[in-house]
C-alpha positions as CSV (number, residue, x, y, z in Angstrom):
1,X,31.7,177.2,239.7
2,X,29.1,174.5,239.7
3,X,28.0,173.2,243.2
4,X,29.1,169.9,242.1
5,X,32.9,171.2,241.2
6,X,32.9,172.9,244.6
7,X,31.7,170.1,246.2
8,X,34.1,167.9,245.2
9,X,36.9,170.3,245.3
10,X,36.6,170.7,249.1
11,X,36.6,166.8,249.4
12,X,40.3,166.9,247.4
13,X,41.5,169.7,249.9
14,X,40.2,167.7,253.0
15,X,41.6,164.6,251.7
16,X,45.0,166.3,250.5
17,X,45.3,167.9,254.0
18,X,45.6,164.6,255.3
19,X,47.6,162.6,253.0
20,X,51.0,165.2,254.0
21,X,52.7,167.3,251.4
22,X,56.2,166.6,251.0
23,X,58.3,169.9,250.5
24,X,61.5,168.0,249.7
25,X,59.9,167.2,246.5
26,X,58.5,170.7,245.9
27,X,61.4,172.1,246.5
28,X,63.6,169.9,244.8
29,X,61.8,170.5,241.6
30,X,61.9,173.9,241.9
31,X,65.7,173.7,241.8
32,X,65.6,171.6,238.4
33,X,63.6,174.1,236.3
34,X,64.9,174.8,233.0
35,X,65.9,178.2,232.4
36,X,65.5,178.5,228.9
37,X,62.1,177.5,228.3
38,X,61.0,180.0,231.7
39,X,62.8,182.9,229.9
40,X,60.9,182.0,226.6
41,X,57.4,181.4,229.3
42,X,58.1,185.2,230.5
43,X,58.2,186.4,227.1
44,X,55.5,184.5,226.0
45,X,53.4,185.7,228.6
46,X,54.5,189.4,228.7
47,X,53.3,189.1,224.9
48,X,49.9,188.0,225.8
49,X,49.3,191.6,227.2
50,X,50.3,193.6,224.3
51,X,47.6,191.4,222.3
52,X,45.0,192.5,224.9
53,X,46.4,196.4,223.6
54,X,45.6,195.4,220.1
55,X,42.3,194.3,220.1
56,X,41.2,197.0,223.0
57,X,42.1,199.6,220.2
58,X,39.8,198.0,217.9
59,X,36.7,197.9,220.8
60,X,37.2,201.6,221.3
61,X,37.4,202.8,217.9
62,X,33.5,204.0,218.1
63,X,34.9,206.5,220.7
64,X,38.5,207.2,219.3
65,X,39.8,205.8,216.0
66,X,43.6,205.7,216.7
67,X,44.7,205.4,220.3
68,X,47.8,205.6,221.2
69,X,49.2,202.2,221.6
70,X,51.9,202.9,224.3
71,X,49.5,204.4,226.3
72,X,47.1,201.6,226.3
73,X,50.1,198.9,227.0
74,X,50.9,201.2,230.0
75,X,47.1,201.6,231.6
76,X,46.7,197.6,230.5
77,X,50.2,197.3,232.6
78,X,49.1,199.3,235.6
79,X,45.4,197.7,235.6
80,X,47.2,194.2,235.2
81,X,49.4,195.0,238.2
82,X,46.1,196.7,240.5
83,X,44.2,193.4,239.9
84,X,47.8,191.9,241.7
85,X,47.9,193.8,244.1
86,X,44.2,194.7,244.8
87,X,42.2,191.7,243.8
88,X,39.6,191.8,241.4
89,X,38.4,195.1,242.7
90,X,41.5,196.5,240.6
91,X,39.8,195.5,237.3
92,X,38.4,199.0,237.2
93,X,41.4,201.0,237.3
94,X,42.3,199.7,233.6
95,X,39.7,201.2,231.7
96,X,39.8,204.2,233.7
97,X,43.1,204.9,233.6
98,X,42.5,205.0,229.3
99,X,39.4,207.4,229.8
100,X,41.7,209.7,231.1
101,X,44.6,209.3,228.6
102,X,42.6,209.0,225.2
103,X,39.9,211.8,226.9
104,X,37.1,209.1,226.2
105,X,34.0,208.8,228.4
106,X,34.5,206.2,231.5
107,X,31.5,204.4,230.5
108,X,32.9,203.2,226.9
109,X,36.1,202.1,228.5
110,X,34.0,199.8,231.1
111,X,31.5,198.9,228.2
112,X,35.2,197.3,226.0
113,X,36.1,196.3,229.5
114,X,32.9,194.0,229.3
115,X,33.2,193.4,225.2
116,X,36.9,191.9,226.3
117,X,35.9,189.7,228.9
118,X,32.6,188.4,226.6
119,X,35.2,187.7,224.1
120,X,37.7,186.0,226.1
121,X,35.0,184.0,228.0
122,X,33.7,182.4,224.6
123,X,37.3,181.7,224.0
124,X,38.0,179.8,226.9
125,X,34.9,177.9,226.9
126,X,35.3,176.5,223.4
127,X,38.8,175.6,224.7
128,X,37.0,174.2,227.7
129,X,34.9,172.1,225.0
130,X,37.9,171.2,222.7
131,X,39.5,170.2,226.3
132,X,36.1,167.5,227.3
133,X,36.4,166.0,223.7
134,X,39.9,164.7,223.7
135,X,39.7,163.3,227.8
136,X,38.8,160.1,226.9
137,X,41.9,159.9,223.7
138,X,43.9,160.7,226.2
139,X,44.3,157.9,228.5
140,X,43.4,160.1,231.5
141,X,42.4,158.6,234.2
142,X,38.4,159.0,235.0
143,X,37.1,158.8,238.5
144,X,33.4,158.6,238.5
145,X,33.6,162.2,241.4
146,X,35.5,163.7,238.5
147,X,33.5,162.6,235.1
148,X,30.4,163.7,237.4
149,X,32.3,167.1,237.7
150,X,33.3,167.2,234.0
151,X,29.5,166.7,233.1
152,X,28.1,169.1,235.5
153,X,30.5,171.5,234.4
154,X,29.8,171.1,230.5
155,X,26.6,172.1,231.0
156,X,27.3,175.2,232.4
157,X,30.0,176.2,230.3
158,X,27.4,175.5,227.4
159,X,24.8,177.6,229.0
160,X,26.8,180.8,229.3
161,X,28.6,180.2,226.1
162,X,25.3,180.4,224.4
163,X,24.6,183.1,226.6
164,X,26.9,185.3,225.7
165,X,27.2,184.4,222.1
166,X,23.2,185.3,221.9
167,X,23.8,188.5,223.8
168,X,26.5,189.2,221.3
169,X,24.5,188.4,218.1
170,X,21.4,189.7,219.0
171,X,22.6,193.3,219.9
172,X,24.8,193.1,216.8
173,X,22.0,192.4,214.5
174,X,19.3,194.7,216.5
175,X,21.5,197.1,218.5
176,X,18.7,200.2,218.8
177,X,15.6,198.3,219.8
178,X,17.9,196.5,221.9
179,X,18.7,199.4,223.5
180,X,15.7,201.0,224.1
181,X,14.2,197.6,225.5
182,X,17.4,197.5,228.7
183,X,17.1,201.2,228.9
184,X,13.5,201.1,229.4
185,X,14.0,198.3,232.0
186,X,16.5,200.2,234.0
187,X,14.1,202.5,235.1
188,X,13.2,200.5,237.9
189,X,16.6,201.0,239.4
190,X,17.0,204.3,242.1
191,X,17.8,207.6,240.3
192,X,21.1,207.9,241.2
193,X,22.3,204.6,239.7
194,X,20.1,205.3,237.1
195,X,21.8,207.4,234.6
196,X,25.0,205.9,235.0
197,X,23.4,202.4,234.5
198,X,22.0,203.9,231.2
199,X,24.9,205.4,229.8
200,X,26.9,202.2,230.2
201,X,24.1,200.6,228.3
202,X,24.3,203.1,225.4
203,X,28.3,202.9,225.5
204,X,28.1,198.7,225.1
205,X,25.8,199.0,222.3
206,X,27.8,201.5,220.5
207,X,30.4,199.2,221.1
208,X,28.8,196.7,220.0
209,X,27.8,198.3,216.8
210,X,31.8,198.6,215.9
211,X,31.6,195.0,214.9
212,X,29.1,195.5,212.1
213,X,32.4,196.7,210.3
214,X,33.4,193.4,209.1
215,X,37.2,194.5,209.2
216,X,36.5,195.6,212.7
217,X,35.2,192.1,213.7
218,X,37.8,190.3,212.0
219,X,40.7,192.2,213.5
220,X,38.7,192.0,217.1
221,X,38.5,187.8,216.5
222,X,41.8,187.7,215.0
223,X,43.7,189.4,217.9
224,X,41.4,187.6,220.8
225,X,43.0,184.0,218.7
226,X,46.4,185.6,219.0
227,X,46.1,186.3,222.7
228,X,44.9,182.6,223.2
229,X,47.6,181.2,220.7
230,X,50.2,182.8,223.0
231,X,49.0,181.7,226.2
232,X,48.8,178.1,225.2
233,X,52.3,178.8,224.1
234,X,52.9,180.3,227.5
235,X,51.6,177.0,229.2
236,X,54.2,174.8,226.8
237,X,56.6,176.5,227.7
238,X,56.1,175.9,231.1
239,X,55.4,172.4,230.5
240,X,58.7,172.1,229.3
241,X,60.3,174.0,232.1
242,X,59.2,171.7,234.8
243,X,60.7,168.3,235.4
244,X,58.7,165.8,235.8
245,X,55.9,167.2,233.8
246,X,58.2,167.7,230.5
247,X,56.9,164.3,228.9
248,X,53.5,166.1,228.8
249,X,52.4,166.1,224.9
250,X,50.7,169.1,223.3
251,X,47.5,167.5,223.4
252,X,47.5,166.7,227.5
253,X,49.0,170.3,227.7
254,X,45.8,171.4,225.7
255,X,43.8,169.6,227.6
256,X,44.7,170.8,231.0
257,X,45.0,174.6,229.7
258,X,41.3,174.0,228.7
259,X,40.3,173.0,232.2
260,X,42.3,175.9,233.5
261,X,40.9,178.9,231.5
262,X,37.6,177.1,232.6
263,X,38.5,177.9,236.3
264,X,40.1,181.1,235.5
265,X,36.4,182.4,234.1
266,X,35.0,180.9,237.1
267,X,36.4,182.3,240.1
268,X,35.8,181.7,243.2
269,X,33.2,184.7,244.7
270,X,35.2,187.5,246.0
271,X,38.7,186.1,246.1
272,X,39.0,184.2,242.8
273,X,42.2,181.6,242.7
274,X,39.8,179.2,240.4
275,X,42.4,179.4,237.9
276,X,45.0,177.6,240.6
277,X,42.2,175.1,242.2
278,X,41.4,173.5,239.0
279,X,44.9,173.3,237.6
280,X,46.2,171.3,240.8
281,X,42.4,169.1,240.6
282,X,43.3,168.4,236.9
283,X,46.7,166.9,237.1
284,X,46.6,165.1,240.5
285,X,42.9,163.6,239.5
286,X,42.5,163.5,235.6
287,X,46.5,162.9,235.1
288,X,47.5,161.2,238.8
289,X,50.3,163.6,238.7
290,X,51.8,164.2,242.7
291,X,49.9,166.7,244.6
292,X,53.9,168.5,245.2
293,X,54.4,168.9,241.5
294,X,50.9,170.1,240.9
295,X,50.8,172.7,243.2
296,X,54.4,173.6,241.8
297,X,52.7,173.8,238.4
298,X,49.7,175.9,239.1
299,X,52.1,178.1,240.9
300,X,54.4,178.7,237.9
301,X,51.4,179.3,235.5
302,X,49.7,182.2,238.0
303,X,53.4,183.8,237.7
304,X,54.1,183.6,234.3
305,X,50.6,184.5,232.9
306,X,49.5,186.6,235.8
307,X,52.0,188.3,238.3
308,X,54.7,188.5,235.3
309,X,53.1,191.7,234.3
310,X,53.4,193.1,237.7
311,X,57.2,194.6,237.7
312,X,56.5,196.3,234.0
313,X,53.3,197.6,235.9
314,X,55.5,199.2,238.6
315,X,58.1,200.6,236.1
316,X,55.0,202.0,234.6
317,X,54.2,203.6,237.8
318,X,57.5,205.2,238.1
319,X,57.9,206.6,234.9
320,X,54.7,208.1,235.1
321,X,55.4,209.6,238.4
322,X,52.0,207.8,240.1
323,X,52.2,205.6,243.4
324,X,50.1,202.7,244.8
325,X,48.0,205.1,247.0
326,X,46.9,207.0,244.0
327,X,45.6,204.2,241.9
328,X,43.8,202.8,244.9
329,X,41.8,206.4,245.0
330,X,41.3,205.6,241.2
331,X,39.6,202.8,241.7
332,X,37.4,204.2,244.2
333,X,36.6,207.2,242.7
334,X,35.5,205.0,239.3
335,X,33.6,203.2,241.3
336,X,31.7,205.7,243.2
């Protein structure tokens, strides 16, 4: 997060923590939520998952051309639900957990691991974008602490979406000099990081390379606008759940879910929870909405697109006879 967004976001906390929260009105609207659209949120967001199955299969098909998709739904489950329970720390037990079930190498499951996240990071920044063009058709409201903020932020969201996209292109078009050029820099590192650094290199390349099959790309662009298509479903729904925020129109919903996958790419160092800060900045700041039904808000949208998937993740467990303990000794063996 830009110094200036953090900056200003601990002058909202300070500020909030003085002005009182009224739980009558959190609670009350809690009470009012509408049970069909949360039903249709909880599908919505479920679905969002199974789109992340699809176009993993497609990022590993240098390494295995058919995968089994229940298998990857269940590891994308489990991982899903580590990352819950875990923290961030958990993203590792995902791609491990389908190393061992499609007997791939580690390393090309951490190198689609970091395809995926390139992927969804250029989508949520040209939402971002699409989100900083329609503020001012709005009718949002504009502080000059919060236009600074938009600006500052805009900038870096342009810098590493060109970033990436150059990283993307570049090793695309010129994958084996490419190669030899980062595995010739890595030998500065110590030997023991050394050869796992470079294998991780060679797996993302090879990766890489699986998009220079034009169906391949197609299919791995087509699935990352589904998974984005849903969750902006996801986020209507919700919308529509919550009184007091029902009047919101698709564009202001837009809007606020481009802020929102902004923060979520952003997260805070070590603990993350951008994804919440930003959503309850955007609608008491941008749309003067009350602090009680903003918080409210970004609490419904980390359940439905985030912990939702964490009792499938423990049926998973079950069925699959493996328990909390063991995936946390995952996790620290894949990262050893």
């Amino acid at each position: 997060m830009s110094l200036a967004a953090l900056a200003i976001l601990i002058a909202l906390l300070f500020r909030w923590r003085h002005e009182g929260f009224d739980w009558s009105l959190f609670a009350t609207t809690f009470r009012r939520l509408n049970p069909g659209w949360l039903l249709a949120a909880t599908v919505l967001g479920l679905a969002t998952y199974y789109g992340r199955v699809l176009r993993w299969a497609v990022l590993m098909r240098p390494v295995c051309s058919r995968p089994n998709l229940w298998g990857l739904f269940s590891a994308t489950a489990i991982g899903f639900s580590a990352i819950v329970v875990f923290g961030r720390p958990g993203e590792i037990v995902r791609p491990y957990l389908i190393s061992l079930r499609e007997r791939v190498p580690f390393s090309s499951q951490a190198a689609a691991w970091l395809l995926e996240r390139m992927y969804d990071m250029l989508a949520a920044l040209l939402i971002f974008g699409i989100a900083l063009s329609q503020v001012e058709k709005s009718g949002a409201n504009l502080s000059p602490a919060f236009a600074f903020a938009l600006e500052a932020g805009g900038r870096t969201a342009a810098v590493i979406g060109f970033t990436c996209l150059a990283i993307l292109l570049l090793l695309r078009q010129f994958a084996e000099p490419a190669r030899k050029r980062l595995t010739d820099a890595l030998k500065v590192l110590p030997e023991k990081w050394h050869k796992g650094a470079e294998e991780l290199v060679c797996e993302f390349v090879r990766g890489i390379q699986s998009t220079r099959d034009l169906p391949s790309l197609i299919l791995t662009l087509f699935y990352t606008a589904l998974e984005w298509a849903l969750i902006a479903a996801c986020y209507i729904a919700l919308f529509r759940a919550f009184p007091g925020l029902s009047s919101f129109n698709i564009r202001d919903i837009l809007i606020f879910m481009g802020f929102v996958s902004f923060g979520s790419v952003l997260q805070l160092p070590g603990i993350g929870g951008g994804m919440q800060l930003v959503a309850m900045v955007v609608l008491t700041e941008l749309f003067r909405v009350p602090l009680e039904l903003a918080t409210g808000m970004a609490l419904l949208i980390w359940l439905f697109t985030f912990v939702v998937i964490l009792p499938v993740g423990a049926f998973m467990l079950c069925h699959e006879g493996l328990t909390w303990q063991k995936i946390k000794l995952m996790e620290d063996r894949a990262t050893l």
